[in-house]
VOMAR-857331 format. One record per residue (C-alpha): y, z, x. Coordinates in steps of 0.5 Angstrom, whole numbers, padded with zeros to 4 digits, always signed. Layout:
<pts>
YZX
...
</pts>
This chain:
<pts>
+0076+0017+0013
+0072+0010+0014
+0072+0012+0022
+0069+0019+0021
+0063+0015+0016
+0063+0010+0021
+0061+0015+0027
+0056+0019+0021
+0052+0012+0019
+0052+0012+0028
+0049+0018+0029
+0044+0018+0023
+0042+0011+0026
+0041+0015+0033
+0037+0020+0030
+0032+0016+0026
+0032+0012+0032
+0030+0019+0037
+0025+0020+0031
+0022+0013+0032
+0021+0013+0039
+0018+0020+0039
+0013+0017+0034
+0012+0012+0038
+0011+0016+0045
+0004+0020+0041
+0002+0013+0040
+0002+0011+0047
-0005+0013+0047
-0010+0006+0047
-0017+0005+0046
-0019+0006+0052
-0017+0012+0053
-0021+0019+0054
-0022+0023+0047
-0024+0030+0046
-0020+0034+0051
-0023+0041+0048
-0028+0043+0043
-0031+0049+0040
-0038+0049+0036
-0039+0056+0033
-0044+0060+0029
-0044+0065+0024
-0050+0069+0023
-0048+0073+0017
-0047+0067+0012
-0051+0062+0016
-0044+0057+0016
-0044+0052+0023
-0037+0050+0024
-0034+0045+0029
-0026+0044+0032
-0023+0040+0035
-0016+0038+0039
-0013+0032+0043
-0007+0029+0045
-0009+0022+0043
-0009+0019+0036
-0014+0021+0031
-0019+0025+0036
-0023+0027+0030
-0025+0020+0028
-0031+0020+0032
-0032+0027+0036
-0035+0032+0031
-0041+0031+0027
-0045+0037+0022
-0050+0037+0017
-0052+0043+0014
-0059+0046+0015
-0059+0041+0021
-0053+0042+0026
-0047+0040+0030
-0045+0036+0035
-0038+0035+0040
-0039+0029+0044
-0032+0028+0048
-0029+0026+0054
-0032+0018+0057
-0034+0019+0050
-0041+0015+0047
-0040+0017+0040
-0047+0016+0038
-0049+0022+0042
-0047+0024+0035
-0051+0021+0031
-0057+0021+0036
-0056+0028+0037
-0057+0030+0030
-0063+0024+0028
-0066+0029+0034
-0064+0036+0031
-0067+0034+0025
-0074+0034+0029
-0073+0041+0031
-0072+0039+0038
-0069+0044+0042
-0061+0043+0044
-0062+0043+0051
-0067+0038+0050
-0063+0033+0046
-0058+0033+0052
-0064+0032+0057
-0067+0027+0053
-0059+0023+0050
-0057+0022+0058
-0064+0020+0060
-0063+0014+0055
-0056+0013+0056
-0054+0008+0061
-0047+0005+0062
-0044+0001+0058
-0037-0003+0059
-0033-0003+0053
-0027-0008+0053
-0028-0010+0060
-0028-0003+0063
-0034+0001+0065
-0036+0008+0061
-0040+0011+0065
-0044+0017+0063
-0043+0021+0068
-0036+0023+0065
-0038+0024+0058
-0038+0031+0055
-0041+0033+0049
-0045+0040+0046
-0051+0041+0042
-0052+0047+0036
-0058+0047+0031
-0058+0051+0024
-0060+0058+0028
-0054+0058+0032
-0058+0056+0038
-0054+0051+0044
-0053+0048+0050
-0047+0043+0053
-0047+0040+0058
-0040+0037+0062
-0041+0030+0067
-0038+0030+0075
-0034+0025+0073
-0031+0027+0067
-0023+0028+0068
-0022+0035+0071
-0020+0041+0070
-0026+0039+0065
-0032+0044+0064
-0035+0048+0059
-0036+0056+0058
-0040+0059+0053
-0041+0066+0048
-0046+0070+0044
-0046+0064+0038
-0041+0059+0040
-0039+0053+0046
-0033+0051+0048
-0032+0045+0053
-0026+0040+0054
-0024+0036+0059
-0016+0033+0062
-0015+0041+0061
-0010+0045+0065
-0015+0050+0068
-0021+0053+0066
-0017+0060+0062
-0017+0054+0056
-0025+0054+0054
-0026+0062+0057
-0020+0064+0052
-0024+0059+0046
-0030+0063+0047
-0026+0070+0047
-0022+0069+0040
-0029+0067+0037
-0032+0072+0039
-0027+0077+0038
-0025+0075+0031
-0031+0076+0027
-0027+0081+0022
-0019+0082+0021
-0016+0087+0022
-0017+0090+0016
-0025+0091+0018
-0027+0085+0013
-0031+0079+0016
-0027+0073+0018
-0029+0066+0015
-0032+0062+0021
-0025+0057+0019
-0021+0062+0021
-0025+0064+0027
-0024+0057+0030
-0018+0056+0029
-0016+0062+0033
-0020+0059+0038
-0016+0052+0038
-0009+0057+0038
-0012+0061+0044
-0014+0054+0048
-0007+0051+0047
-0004+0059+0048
-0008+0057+0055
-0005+0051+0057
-0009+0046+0053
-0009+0039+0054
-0005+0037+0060
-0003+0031+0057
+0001+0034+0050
-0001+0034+0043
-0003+0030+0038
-0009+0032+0033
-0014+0035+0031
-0020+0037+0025
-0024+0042+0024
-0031+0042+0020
-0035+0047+0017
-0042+0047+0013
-0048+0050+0009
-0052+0049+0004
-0049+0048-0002
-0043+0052+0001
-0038+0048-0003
-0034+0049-0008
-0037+0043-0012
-0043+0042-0015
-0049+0040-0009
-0043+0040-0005
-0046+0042+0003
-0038+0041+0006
-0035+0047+0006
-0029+0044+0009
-0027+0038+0013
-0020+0037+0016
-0016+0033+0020
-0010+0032+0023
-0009+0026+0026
-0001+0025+0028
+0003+0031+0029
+0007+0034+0034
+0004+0041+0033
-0003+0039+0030
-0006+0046+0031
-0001+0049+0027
-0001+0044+0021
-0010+0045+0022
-0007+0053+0021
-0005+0051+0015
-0009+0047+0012
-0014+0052+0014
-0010+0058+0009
-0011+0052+0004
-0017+0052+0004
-0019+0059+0003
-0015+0059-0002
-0020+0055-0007
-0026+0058-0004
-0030+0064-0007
-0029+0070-0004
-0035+0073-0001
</pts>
C-alpha cells in the first residue's frame, strides 16, 4: 500500500511539474518581443457601436494594442509595436482628421527608436485606424514580420503580422462581414461578430508561434449597462492555452447582461 502511494504522490508531482513547465513555456515571451500578431477593427452601422479584437501568442497582447472611445474611434497598433500610435491616433481622430491622414501624418513624425538597446524601427510597425462613422485605413510596414499584411471589407480592417499566410486576415474580414445577422435572421452584436473573426483567423493558421492571449472592446455613447457608462464591454485574456476560446466565453457572459435591442 505505501508503495502504490508512493507512485501516486510521483506521479501527481510529475503532472504539476508538466503543468508548470507549460505555464512557463507561454511565457517565454520578453519584452522585446513583437506583439499584435493579428487584429480586427469593426463598425456596425445599425447601432453605431466601434469595436476591436485581438490575439497573440505573447503575454498580455491587450495591454497596449487596442484603444477606443466612443463617438471618436479605434485604433490597433501592433507588430514593432510604438504604443503611442494609440494615443496619438485618437488625439488626431478627435480632430476630425481623416484615418488615412492619421497614418500619414504618425509615420512622418515617427522616428526610430531604441528601446533597451535594441533598435524599433518604424518600419515594421502595424497599426490600423477607425473614426466614428466606420471610415479606415491601415497600413503594414516592410519589415514587419512576414507573413505580415492587412485585407480589408465593407465596415471593418484586419491586419496581422508573424501569420501563417494571408488566408488569416482575408478569412477575419470574411466572418465579419458574413455575420451581421444569426441564423435566425436577427442582428448579430458586433462582439459576436468579432469574435467570429478571431475564430475564422486562427481556423487559418493564425499565429505561427502558438497562442496566448487575447481582448476585445467595444464602444458607444452611453451603450453600457451603467449609468454614463460609454464601454459596452472591455475583455481580456491575458494567459490561456486557447485564449480565443475563453474571449468566446466571456463574450456570451457579457451578452447576458445587456439590454436586448
Amino acid at each position: 500500500m505505501k508503495r502504490v502511494s508512493h507512485l501516486f504522490v510521483l506521479c501527481a508531482i510529475a503532472v504539476v511539474a508538466s503543468l508548470t513547465l507549460s505555464a512557463q513555456q507561454r511565457e517565454v515571451n520578453g519584452p522585446n518581443d513583437p506583439p499584435g500578431t493579428f487584429s480586427i477593427l469593426g463598425f456596425d452601422p445599425e447601432t453605431g457601436e466601434i469595436g476591436a479584437a485581438v490575439q497573440s501568442r505573447v503575454f498580455s497582447v491587450g495591454n497596449g494594442v487596442l484603444w477606443a472611445e466612443a463617438g471618436v474611434g479605434a485604433v490597433a497598433t501592433q507588430a514593432i509595436v510604438n504604443v503611442n500610435y494609440g494615443p496619438r491616433g485618437m488625439a488626431l481622430l478627435k480632430t476630425g482628421m481623416a484615418p488615412k491622414d492619421i497614418i500619414k501624418a504618425i509615420l512622418a513624425g515617427d522616428p526610430d527608436e531604441t528601446l533597451r538597446g535594441q533598435k524599433w524601427q518604424k518600419a515594421g510597425r502595424q497599426f490600423a485606424v477607425m473614426n466614428a462613422n466606420g471610415e479606415f485605413a491601415a497600413h503594414t510596414g516592410a519589415e514587419a514580420t512576414t507573413w505580415a499584411g492587412d485585407k480589408q471589407g465593407l465596415h471593418c480592417t484586419a491586419q496581422g503580422n508573424i501569420l501563417a499566410g494571408p488566408a488569416v486576415v482575408q478569412n477575419m474580414v470574411d466572418a465579419f462581414e458574413n455575420s451581421a445577422k444569426d441564423k435566425d435572421g436577427k442582428p448579430n452584436h458586433i462582439s459576436f461578430r468579432l469574435q467570429a473573426a478571431l475564430e475564422a483567423g486562427d481556423a487559418a493558421g493564425g499565429d505561427i508561434r502558438g497562442k496566448q492571449s487575447a481582448a476585445m472592446i467595444v464602444v458607444k455613447k452611453d451603450g453600457g449597462v451603467w449609468l454614463h457608462n460609454d464601454v459596452v464591454l472591455r475583455l481580456q485574456v491575458d494567459d490561456n492555452p486557447e485564449p480565443i476560446k475563453e474571449l468566446g466565453r466571456l463574450v456570451q457572459l457579457a451578452a447576458r447582461q445587456r439590454p436586448r435591442r
